[in-house]
Backbone as a chain_set.jsonl record, in Angstrom:
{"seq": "XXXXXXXXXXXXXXXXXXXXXXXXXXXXXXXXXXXXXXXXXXXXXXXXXXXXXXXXXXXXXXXXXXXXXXXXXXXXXXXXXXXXXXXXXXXXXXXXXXXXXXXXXXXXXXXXXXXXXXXXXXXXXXXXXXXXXXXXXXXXXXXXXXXXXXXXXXXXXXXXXXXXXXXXXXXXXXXXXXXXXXXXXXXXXXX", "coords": {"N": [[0.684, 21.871, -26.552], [0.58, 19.875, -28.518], [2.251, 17.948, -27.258], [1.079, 17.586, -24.864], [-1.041, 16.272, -25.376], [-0.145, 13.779, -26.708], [1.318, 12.951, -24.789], [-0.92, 12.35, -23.016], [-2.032, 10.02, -24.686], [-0.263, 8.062, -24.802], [-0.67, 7.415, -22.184], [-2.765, 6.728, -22.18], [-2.656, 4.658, -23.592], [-1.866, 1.576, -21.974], [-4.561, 1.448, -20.791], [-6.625, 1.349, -22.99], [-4.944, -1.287, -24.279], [-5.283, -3.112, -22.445], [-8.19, -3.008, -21.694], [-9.305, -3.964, -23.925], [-8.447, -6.765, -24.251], [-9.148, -7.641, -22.116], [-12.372, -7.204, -22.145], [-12.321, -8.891, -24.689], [-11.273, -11.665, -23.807], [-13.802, -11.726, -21.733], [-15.148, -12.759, -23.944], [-14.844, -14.948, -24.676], [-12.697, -15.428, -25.574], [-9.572, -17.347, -25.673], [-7.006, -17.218, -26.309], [-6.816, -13.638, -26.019], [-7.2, -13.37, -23.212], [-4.84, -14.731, -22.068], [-2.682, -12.997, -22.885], [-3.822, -10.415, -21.911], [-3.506, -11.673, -18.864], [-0.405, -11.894, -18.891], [0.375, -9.075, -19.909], [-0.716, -7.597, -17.758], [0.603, -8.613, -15.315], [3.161, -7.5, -15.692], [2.173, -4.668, -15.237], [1.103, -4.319, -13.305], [3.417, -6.07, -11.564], [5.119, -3.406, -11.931], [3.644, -1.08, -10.551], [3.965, -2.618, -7.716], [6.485, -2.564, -7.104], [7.087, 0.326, -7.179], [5.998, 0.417, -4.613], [6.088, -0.812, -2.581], [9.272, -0.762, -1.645], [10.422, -1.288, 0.148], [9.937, -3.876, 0.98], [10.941, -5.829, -0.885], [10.947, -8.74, -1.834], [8.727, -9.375, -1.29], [7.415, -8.883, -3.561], [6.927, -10.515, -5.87], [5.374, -12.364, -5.295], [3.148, -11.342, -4.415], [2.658, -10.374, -6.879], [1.202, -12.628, -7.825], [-1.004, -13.265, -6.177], [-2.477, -10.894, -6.914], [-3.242, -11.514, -9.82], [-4.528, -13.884, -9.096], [-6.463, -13.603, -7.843], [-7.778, -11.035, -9.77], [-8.148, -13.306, -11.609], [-10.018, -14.727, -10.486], [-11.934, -12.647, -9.983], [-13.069, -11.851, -12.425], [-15.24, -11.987, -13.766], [-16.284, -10.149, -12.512], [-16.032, -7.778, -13.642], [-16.882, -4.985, -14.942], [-17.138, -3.382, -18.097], [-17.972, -1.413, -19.14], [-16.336, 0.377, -17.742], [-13.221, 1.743, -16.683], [-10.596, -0.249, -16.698], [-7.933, -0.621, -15.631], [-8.604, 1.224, -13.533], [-10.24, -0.521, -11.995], [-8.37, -2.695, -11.636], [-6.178, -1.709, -10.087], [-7.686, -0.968, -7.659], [-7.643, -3.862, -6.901], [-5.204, -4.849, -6.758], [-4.371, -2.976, -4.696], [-5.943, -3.564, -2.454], [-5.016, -6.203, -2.118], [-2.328, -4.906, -1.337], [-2.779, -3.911, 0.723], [-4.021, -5.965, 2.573], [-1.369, -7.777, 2.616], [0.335, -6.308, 3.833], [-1.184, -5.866, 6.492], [-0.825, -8.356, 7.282], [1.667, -8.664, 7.156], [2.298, -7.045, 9.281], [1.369, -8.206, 11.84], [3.189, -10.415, 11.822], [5.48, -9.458, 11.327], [6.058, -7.886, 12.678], [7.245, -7.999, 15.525], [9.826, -8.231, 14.897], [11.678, -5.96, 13.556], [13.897, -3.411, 13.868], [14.118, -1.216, 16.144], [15.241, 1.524, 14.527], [13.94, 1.809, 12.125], [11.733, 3.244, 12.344], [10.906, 6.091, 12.6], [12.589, 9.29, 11.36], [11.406, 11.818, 13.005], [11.567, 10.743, 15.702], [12.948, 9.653, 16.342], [15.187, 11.787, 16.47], [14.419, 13.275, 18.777], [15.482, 11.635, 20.835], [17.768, 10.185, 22.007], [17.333, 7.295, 21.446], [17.635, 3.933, 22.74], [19.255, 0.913, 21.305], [16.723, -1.734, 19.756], [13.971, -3.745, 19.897], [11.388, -4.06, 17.471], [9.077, -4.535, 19.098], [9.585, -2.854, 21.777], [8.733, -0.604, 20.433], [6.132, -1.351, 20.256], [5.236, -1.122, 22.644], [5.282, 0.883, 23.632], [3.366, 2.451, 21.598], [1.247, 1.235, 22.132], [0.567, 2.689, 24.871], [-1.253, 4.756, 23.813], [-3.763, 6.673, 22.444], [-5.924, 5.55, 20.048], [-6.359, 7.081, 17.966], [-3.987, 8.487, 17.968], [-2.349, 6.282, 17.389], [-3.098, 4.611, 15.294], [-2.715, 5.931, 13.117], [0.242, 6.525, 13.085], [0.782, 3.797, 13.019], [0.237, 3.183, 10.317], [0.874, 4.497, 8.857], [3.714, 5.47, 9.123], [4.605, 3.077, 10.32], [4.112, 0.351, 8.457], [3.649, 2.287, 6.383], [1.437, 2.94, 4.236], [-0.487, 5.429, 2.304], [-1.588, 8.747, 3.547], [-4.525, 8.997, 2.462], [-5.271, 6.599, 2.468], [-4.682, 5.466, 4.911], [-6.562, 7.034, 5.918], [-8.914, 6.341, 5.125], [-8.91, 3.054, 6.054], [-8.928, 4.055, 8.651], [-10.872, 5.616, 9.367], [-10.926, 8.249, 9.831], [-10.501, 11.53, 9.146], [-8.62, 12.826, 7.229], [-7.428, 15.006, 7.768], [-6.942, 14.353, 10.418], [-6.041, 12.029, 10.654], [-2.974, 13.133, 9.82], [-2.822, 15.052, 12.491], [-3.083, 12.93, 14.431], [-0.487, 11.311, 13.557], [1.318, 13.501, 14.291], [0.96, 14.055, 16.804], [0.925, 12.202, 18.022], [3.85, 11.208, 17.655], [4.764, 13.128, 18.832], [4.259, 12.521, 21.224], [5.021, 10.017, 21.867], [8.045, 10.781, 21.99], [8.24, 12.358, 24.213], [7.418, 10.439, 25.837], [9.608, 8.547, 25.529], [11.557, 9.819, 26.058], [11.494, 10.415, 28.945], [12.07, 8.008, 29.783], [14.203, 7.688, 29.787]], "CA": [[-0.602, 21.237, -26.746], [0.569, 18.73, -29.329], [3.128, 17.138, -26.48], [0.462, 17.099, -23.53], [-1.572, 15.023, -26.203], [0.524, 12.756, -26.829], [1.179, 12.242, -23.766], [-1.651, 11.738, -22.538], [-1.649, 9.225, -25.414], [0.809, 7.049, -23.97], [-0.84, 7.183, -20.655], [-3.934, 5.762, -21.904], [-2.473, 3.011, -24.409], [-2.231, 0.815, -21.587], [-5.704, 1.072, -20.291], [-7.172, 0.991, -23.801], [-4.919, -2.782, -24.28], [-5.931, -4.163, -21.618], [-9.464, -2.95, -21.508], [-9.542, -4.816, -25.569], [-8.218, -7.732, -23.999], [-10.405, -8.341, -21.05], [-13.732, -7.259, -23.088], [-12.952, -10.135, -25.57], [-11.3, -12.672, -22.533], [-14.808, -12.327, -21.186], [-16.176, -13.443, -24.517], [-13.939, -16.584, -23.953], [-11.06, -15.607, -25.888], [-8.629, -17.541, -24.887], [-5.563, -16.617, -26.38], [-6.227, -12.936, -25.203], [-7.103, -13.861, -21.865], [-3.127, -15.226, -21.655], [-2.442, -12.192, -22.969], [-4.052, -10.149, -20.624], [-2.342, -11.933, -17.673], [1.085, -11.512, -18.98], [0.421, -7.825, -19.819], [-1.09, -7.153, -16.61], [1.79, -8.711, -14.712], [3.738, -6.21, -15.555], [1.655, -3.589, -15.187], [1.109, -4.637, -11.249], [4.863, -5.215, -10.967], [5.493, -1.99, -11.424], [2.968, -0.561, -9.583], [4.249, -2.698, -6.643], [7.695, -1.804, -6.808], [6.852, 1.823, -6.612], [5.051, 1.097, -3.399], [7.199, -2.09, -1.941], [10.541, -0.492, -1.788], [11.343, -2.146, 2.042], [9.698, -5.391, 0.788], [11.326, -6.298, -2.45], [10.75, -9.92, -2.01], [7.311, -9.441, -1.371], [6.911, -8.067, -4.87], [6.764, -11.633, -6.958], [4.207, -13.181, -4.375], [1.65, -10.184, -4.424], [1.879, -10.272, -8.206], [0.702, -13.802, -8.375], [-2.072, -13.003, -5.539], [-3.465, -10.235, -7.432], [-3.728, -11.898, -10.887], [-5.182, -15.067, -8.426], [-7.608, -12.647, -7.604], [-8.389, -10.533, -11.029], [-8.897, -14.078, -12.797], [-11.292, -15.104, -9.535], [-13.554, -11.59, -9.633], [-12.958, -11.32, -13.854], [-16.967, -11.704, -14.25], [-17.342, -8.803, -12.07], [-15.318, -6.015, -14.657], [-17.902, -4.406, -15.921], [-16.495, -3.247, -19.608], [-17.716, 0.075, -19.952], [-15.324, 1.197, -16.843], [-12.116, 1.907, -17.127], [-10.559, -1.462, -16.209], [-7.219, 0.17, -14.817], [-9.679, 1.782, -11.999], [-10.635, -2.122, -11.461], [-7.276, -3.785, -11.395], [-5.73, -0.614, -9.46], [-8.443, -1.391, -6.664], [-7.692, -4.856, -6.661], [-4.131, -4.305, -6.038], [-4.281, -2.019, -3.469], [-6.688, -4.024, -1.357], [-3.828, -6.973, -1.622], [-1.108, -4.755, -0.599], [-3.014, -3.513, 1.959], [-3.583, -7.432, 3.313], [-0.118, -8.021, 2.798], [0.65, -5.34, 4.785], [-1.76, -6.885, 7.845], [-0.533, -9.98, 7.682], [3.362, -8.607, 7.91], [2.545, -6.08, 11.303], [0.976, -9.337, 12.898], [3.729, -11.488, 11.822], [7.044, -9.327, 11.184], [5.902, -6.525, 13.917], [8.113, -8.105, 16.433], [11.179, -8.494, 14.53], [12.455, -5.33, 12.79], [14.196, -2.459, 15.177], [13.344, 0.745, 16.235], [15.869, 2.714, 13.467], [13.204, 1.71, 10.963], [10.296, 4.098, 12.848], [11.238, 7.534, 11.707], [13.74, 10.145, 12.045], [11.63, 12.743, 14.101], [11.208, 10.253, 16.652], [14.583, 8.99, 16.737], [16.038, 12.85, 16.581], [14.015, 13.436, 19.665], [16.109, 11.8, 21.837], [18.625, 9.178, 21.762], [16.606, 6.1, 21.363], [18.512, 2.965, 22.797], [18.935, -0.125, 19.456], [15.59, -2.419, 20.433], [12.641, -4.286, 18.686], [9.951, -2.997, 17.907], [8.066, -4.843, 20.333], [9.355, -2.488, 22.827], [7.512, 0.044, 20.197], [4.785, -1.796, 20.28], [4.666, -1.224, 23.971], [5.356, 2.744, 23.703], [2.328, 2.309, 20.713], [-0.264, 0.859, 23.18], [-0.19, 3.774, 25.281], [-1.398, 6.249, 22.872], [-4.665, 6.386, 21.477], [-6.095, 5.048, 18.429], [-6.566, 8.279, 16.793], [-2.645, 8.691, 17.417], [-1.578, 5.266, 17.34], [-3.205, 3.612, 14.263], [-1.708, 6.473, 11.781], [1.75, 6.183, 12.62], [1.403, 2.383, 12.314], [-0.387, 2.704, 8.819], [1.645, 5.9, 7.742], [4.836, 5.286, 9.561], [5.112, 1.455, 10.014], [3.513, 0.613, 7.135], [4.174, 2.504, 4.481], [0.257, 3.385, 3.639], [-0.5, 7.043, 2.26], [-2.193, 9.142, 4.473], [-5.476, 8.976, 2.334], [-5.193, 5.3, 2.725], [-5.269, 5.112, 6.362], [-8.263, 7.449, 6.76], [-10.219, 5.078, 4.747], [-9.115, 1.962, 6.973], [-9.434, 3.776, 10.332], [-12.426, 5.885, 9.616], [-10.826, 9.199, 10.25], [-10.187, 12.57, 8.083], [-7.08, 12.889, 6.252], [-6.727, 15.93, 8.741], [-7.142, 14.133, 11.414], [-4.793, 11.308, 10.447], [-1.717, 14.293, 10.214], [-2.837, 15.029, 13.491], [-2.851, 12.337, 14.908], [0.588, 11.466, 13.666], [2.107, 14.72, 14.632], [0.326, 14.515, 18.545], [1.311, 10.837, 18.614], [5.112, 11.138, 17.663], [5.368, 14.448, 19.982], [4.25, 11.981, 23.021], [6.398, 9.27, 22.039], [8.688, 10.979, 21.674], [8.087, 12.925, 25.065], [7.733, 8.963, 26.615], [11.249, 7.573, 25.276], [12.85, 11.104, 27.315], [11.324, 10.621, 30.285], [12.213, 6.814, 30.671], [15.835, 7.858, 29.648]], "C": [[-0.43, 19.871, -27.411], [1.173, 17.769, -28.045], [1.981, 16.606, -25.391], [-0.395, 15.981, -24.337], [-0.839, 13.789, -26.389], [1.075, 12.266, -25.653], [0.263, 11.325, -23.044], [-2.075, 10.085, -23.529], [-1.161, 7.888, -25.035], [0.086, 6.791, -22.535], [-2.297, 6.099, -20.308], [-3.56, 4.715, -23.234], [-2.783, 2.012, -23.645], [-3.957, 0.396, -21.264], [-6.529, 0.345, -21.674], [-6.944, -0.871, -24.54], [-5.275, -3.391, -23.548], [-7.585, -4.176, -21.283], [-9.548, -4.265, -22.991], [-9.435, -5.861, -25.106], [-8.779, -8.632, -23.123], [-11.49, -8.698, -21.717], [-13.429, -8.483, -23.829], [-12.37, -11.366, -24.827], [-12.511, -12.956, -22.261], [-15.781, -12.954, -22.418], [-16.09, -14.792, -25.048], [-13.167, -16.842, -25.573], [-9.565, -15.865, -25.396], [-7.285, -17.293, -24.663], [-5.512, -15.061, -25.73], [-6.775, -12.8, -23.663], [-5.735, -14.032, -21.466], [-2.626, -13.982, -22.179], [-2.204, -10.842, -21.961], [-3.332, -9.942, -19.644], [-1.219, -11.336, -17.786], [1.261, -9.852, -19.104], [0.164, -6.629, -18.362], [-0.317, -7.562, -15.675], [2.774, -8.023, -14.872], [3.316, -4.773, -15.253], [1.486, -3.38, -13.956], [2.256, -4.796, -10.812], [5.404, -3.939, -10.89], [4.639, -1.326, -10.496], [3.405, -0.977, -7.599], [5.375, -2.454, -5.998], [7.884, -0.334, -6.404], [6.453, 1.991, -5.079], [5.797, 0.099, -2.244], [8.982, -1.43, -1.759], [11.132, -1.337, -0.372], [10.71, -3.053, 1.952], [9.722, -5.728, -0.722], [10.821, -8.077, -2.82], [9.587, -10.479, -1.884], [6.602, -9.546, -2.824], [6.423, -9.655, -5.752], [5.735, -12.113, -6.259], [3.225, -12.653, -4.471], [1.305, -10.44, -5.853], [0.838, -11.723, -8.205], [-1.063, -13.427, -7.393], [-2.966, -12.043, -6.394], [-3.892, -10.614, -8.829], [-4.359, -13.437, -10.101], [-6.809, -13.994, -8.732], [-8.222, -11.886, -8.796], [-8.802, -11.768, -12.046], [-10.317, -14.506, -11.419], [-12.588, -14.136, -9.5], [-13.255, -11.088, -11.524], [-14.53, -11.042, -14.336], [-16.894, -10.698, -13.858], [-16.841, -7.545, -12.737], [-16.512, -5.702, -15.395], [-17.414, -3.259, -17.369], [-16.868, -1.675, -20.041], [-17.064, 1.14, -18.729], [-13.795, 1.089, -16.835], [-11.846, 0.644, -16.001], [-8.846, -1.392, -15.659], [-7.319, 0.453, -13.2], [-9.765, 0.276, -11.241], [-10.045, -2.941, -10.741], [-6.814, -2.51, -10.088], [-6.558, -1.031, -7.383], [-7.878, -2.748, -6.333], [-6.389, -4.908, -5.795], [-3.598, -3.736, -5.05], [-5.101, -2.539, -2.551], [-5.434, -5.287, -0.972], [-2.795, -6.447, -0.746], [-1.705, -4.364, 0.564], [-3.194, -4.75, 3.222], [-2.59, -7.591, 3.507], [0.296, -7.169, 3.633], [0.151, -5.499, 6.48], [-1.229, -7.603, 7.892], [0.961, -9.961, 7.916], [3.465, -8.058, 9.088], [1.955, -7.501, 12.147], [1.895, -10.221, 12.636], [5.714, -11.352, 12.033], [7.457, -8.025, 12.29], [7.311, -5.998, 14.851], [9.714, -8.068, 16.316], [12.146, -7.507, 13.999], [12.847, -4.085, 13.914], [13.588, -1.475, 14.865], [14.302, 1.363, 14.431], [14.898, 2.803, 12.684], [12.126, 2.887, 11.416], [10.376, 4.965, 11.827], [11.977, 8.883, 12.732], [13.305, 10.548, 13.161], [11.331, 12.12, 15.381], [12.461, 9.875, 17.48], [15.733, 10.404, 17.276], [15.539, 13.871, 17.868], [14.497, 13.167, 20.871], [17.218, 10.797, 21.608], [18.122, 7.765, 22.375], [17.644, 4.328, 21.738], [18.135, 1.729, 21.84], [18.352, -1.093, 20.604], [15.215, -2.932, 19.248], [11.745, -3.693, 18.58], [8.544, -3.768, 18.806], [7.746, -3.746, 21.833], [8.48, -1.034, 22.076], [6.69, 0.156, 20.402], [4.093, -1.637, 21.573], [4.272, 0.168, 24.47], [3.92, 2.99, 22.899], [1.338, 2.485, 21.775], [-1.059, 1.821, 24.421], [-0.824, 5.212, 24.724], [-2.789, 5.591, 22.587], [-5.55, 6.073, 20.522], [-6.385, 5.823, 17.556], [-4.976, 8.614, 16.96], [-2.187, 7.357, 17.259], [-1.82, 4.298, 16.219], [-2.605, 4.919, 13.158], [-0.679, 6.473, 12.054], [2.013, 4.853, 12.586], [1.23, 2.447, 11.234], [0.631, 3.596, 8.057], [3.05, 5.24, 8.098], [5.992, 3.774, 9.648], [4.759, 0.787, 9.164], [3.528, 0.748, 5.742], [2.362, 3.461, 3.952], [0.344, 5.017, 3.233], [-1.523, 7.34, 3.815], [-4.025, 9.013, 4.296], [-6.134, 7.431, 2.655], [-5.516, 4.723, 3.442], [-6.078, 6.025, 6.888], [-9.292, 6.706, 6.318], [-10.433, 3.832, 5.804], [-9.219, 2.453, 8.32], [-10.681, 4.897, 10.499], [-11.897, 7.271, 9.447], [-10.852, 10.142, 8.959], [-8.801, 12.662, 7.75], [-6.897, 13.967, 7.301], [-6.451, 15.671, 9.909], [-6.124, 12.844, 11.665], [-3.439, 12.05, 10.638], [-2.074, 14.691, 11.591], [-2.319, 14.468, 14.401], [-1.341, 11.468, 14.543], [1.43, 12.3, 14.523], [1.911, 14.582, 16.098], [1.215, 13.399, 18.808], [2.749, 10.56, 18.814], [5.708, 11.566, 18.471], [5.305, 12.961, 21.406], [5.1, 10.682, 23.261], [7.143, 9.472, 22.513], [9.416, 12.055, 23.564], [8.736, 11.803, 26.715], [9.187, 8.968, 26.503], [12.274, 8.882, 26.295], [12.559, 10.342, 28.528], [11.23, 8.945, 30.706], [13.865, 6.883, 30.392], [16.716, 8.175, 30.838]], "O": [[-1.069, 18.881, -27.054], [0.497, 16.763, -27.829], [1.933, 15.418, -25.071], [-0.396, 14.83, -23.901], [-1.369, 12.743, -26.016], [1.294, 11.057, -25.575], [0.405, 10.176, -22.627], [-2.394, 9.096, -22.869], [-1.785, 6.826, -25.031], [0.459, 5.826, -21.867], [-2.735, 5.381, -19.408], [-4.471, 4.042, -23.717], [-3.72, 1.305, -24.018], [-4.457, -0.71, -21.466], [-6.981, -0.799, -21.64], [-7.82, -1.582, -25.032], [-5.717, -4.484, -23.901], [-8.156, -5.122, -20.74], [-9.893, -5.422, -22.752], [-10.464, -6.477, -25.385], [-8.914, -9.854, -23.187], [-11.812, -9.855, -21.983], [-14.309, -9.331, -23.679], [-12.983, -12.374, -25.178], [-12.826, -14.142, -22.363], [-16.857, -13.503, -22.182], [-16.904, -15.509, -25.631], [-13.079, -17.801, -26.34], [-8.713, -15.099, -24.946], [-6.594, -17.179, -23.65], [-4.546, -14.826, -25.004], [-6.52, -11.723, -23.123], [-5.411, -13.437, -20.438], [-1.57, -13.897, -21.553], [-1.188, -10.364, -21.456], [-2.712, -8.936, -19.301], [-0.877, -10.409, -17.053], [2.178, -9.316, -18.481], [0.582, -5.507, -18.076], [-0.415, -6.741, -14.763], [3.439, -7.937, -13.84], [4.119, -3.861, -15.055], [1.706, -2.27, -13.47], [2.619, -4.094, -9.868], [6.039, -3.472, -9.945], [5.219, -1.003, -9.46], [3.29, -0.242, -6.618], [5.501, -2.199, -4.801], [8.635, 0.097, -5.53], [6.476, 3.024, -4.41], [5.96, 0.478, -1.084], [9.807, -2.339, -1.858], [12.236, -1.847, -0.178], [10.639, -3.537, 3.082], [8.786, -5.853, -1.511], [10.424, -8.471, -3.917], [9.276, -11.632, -2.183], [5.554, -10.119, -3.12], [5.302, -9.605, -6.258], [4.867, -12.353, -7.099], [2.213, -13.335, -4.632], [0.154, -10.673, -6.224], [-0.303, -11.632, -8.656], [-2.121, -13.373, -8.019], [-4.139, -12.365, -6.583], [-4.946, -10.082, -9.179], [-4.699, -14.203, -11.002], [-7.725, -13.872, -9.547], [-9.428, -12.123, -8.866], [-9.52, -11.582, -13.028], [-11.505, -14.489, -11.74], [-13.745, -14.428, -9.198], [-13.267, -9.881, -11.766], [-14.919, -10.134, -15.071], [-17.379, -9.856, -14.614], [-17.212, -6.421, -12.398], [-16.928, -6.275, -16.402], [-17.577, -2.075, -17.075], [-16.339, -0.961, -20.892], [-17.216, 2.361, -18.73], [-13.347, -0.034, -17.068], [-12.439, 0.453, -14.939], [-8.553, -2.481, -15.165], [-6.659, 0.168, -12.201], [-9.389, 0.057, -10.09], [-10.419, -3.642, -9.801], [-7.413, -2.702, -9.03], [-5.978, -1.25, -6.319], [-7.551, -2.752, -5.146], [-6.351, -4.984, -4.567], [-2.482, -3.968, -4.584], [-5.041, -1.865, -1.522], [-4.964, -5.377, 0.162], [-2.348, -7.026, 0.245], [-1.005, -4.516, 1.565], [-2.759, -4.668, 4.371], [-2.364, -7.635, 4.716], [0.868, -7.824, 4.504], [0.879, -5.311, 7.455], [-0.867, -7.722, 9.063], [1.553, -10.808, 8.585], [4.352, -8.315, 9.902], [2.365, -7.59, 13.305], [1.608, -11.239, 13.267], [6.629, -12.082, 12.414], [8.512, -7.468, 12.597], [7.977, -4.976, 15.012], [10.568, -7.938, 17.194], [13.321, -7.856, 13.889], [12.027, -3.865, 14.805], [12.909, -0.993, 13.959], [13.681, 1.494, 13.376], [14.718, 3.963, 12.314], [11.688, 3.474, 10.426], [10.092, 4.836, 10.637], [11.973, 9.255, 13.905], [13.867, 10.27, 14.22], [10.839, 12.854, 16.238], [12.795, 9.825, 18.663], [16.68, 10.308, 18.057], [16.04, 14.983, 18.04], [14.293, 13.869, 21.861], [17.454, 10.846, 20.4], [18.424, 7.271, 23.462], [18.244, 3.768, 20.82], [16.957, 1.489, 21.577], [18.827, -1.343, 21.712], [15.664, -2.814, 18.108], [11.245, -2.886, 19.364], [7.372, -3.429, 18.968], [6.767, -3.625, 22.571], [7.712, -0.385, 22.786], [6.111, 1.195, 20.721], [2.9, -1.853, 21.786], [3.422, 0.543, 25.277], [3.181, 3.767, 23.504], [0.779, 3.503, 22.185], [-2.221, 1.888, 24.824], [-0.808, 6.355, 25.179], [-3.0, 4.381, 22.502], [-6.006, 7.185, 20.254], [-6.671, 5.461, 16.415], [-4.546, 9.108, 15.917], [-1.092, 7.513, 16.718], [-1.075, 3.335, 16.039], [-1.907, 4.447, 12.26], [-0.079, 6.393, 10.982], [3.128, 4.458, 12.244], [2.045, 1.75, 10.629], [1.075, 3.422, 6.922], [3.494, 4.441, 7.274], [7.151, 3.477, 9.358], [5.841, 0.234, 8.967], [3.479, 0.107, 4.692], [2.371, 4.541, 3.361], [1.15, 5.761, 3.791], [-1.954, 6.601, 4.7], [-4.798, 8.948, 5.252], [-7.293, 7.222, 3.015], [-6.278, 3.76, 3.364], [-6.385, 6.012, 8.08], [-10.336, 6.445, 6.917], [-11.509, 3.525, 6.316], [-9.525, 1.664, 9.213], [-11.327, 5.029, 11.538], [-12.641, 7.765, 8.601], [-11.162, 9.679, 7.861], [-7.984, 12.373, 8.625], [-5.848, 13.708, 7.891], [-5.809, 16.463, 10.598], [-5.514, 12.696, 12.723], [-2.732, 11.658, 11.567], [-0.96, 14.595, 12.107], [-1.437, 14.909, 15.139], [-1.02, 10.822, 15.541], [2.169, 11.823, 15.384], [2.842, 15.068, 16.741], [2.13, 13.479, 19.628], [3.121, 9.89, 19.778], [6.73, 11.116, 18.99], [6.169, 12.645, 22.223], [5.666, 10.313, 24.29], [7.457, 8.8, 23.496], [10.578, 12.293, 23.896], [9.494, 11.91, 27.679], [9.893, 9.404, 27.413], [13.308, 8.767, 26.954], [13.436, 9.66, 29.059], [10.552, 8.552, 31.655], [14.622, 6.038, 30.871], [17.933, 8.294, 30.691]]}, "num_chains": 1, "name": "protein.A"}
């Protein structure tokens, strides 16, 4: 009992400094305003490293975007919400841009190995781009073909990409699982 306390302890120090620090930022304190920032730059690097692991070099660019962005919407924190919840949101709408703006830009360039195993252990996949993915992709669906880009190419959770394509979290695993099988069905039967 004493340990889970104290844990939990630790779990909400941060929120409680940086909530102190915003609340009196917005009352145009300036020193912790710079505070703030610098505290909250770390607090979003990590968060993006956890979630960036196959775009490391992404990681310094997003931070600056999302503290662009948390000093641009800082009026709108409303102070008696946990301001964690706030930044957390903010963050996760960036990576999720960043994440658009690399399938429309880096789509074409990275090979198949990157997909995923059970696609690859399906048949013996000849080394390509993923353009010619992108071509196996196009005949599928959009209830199988936008979750294994969001889940699979991607990176997104699964709850993630039922928000951006509308669907049910059950229906996202679905549509993975249907979509990989017929890939996976395709890449045989042009072998």
């Amino acid at each position: 009992m004493k340990g889970e306390r104290a844990l939990r302890d630790n779990q909400d120090e941060p929120e409680r400094r940086l909530h102190a620090l915003l609340v009196r930022a917005q009352q145009g304190d300036a020193d912790a305003y710079h505070r703030f920032l610098a505290e909250l730059a770390v607090f979003v690097r990590g968060f993006l490293r956890r979630r960036m692991t196959r775009l490391p070099d992404d990681v310094e660019d997003l931070v600056q975007e999302i503290l662009l962005a948390v000093h641009n919407q800082r009026h709108t924190y409303d102070p008696d919400q946990p301001v964690t919840a706030w930044l957390h949101a903010i963050a996760r709408y960036k990576l999720i841009d960043l994440l658009r703006r690399r399938a429309r830009t880096d789509v074409l360039t990275d090979s198949l190995d990157d997909v995923d195993e059970v696609l690859l252990a399906a048949d013996e996949v000849p080394a390509g781009t993923r353009r010619d993915l992108l071509k196996l992709l196009d005949g599928l669906p959009d209830k199988q073909r936008l979750p294994i880009v969001h889940v699979k190419l991607e990176g997104l959770s699964v709850a993630e990409t039922a928000r951006i394509t509308g669907l049910s979290e059950s229906a996202v695993k679905v549509g993975i699982h249907r979509g990989l099988k017929a890939l996976a069905a395709l890449i045989r039967s042009q072998s």
